[in-house]
C-alpha positions as CSV (number, residue, x, y, z in Angstrom):
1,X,77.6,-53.1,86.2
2,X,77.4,-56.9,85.2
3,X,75.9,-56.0,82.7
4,X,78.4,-53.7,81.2
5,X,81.3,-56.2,81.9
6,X,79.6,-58.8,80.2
7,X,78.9,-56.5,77.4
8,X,82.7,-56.2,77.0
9,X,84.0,-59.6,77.4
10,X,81.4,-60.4,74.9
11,X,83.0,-58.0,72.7
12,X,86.6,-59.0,73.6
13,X,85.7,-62.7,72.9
14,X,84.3,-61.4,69.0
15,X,87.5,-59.2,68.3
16,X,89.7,-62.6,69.4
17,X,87.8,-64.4,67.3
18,X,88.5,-61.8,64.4
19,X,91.7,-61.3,65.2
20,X,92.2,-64.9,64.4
21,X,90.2,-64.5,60.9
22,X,86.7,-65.8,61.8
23,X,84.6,-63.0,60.4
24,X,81.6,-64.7,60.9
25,X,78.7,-61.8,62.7
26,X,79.1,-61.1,66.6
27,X,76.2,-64.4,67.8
28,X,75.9,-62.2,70.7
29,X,75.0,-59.0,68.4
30,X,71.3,-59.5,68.9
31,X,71.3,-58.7,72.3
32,X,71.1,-54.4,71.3
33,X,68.1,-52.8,70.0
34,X,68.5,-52.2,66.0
35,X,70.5,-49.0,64.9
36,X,68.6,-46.4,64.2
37,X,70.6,-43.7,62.5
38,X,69.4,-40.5,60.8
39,X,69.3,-41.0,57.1
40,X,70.9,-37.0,55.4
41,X,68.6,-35.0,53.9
42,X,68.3,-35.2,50.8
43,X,69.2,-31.6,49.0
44,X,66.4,-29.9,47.6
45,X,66.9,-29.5,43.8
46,X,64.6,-26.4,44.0
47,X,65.7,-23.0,43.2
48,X,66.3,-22.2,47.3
49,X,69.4,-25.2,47.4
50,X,72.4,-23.1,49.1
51,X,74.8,-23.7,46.3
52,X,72.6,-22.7,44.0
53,X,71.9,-19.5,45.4
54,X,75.7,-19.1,46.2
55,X,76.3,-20.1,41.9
56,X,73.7,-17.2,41.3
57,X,75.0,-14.5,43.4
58,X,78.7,-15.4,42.4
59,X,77.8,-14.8,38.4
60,X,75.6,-11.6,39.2
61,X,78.5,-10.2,41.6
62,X,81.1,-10.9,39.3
63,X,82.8,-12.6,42.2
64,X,87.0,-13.5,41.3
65,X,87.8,-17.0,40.6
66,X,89.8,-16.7,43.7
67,X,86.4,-15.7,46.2
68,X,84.4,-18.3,44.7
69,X,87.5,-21.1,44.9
70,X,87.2,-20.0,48.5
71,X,83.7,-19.6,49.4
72,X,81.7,-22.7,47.2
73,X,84.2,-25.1,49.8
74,X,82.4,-23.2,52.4
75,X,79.0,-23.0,51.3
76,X,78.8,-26.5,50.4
77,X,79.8,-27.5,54.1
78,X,76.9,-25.7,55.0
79,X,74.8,-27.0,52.7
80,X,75.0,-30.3,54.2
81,X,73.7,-29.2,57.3
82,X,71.0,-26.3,56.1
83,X,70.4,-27.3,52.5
84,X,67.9,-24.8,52.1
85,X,68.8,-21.1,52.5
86,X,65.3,-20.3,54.0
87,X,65.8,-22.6,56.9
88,X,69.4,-21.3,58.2
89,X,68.6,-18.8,61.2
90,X,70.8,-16.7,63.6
91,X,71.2,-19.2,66.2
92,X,72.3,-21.7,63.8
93,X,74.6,-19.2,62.4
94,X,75.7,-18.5,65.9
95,X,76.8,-21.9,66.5
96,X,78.5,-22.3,63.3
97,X,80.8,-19.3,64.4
98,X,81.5,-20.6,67.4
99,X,82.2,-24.7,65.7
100,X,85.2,-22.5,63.9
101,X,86.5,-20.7,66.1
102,X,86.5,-23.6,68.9
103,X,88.6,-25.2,65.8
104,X,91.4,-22.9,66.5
105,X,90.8,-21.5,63.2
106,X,92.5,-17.8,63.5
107,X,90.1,-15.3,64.2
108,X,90.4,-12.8,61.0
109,X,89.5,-16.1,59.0
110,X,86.7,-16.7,60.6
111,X,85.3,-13.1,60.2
112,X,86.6,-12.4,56.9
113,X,85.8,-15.6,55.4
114,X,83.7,-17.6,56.6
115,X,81.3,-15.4,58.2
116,X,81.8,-12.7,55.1
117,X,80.7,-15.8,52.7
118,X,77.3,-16.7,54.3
119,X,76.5,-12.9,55.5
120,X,76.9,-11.5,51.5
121,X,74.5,-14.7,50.0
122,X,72.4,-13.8,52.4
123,X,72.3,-10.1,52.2
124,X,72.1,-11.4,48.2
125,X,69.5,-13.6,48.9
126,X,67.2,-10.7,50.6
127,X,67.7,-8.4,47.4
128,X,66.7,-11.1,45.6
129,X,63.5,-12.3,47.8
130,X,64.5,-15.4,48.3
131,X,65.2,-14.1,52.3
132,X,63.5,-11.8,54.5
133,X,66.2,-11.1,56.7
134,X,69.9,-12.4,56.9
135,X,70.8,-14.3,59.5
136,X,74.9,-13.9,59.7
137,X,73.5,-10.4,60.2
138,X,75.6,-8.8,63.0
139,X,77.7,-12.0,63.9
140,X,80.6,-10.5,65.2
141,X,84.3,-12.3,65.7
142,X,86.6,-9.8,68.2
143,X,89.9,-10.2,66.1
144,X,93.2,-9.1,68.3
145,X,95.1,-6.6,67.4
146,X,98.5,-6.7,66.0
147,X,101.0,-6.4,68.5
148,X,104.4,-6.0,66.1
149,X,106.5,-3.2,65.6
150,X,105.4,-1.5,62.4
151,X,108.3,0.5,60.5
152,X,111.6,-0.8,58.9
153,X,114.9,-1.1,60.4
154,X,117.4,1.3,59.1
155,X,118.7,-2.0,57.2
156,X,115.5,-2.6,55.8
157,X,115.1,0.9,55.2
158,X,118.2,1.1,53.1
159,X,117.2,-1.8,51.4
160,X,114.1,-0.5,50.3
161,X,115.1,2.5,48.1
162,X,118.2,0.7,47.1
163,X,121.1,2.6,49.1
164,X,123.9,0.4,49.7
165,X,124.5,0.6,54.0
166,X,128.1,2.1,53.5
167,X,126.6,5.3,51.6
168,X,123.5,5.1,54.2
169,X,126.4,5.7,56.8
170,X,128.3,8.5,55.2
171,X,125.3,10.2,55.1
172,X,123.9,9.9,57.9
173,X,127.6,11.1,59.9
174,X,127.5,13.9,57.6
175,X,124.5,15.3,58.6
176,X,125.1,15.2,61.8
177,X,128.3,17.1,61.9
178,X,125.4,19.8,59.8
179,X,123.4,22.5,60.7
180,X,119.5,21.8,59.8
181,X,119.7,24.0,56.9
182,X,122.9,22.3,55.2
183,X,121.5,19.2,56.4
184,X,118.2,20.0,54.3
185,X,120.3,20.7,51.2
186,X,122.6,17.7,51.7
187,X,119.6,15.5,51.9
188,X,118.3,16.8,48.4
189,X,121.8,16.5,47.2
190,X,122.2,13.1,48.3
191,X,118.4,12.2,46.4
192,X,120.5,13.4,43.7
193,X,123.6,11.8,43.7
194,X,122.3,8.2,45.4
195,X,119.1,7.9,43.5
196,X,118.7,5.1,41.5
């Protein structure tokens, strides 16, 4: 522990210092190991670089401008992790899911984009022998169901094959002071006399 609490007056005496515009190096900065960091990979510029299988299936799939403005942003977020196609497996994949969804990301994005995006390159990429088998293969997202009330209101109704509210509710009085025969004509009448 004294350590540590020299450790941070140390650093509270160097941000003082620099708080009062000496920028000179921490004198006390030698006292931790060098910082050894992992330099990025560099992408491969061979033919197996993720983007560049993504660019190749995208012009043989026809994909729309609107998939590809979609899934490039995706595949080249990948690509700084797994550059090369042939080295992204199923746990990796796995984990990727999971970074998105622990993101709060909504679920039907997850499965119909994200997870869509790497499992068709890769399905394209095994096609094509550049993969032997696809590893976003049977990644599965459970999206929940929509709870809403489908159907229209009889407003929304009304709105919807353009009759104005006030002839909705003529109508609808009328038949039901009818019998369902009347009420079956009056209905076609109505189409008639109400349509458009």
């Amino acid at each position: 522990m004294k350590a540590v609490d020299k450790a941070i007056l140390q650093a509270r005496e160097q941000l003082y210092r620099m708080r009062g515009g000496d920028y000179r190096p921490d004198p006390n900065a030698g006292r931790f190991p060098p910082l050894e960091t992992q330099t990025a990979s560099v992408a491969p510029a061979g033919e197996f670089h993720l983007l560049k299988v993504f660019d190749r299936y995208a012009k043989e799939a026809t994909l729309g401008t609107g998939t590809i403005k979609k899934w490039r942003p995706i595949m080249a977020k990948i690509a700084t992790e797994v550059p090369d196609i042939r080295n992204l497996t199923r746990a990796w994949c796995i984990a990727w899911k999971d970074r998105h969804v622990a993101r709060g990301i909504a679920m039907k994005s997850v499965r119909e984009t994200y997870i869509a995006s790497i499992k068709a390159v890769c399905e394209w990429a095994i096609s094509n022998g550049i993969l032997d088998e696809n590893p976003a293969l049977r990644i599965k997202v459970k999206v929940p169901k929509e709870t809403g009330k489908r159907g229209y209101t009889d407003t929304g109704a009304a709105s919807c094959v353009r009759i104005p509210v006030l002839e909705l509710v003529k109508w609808l009085s009328f038949a039901s002071r009818t019998s369902a025969k009347s009420m079956a004509f009056g209905c076609y009448a109505s189409r008639q006399t109400l349509a458009p």
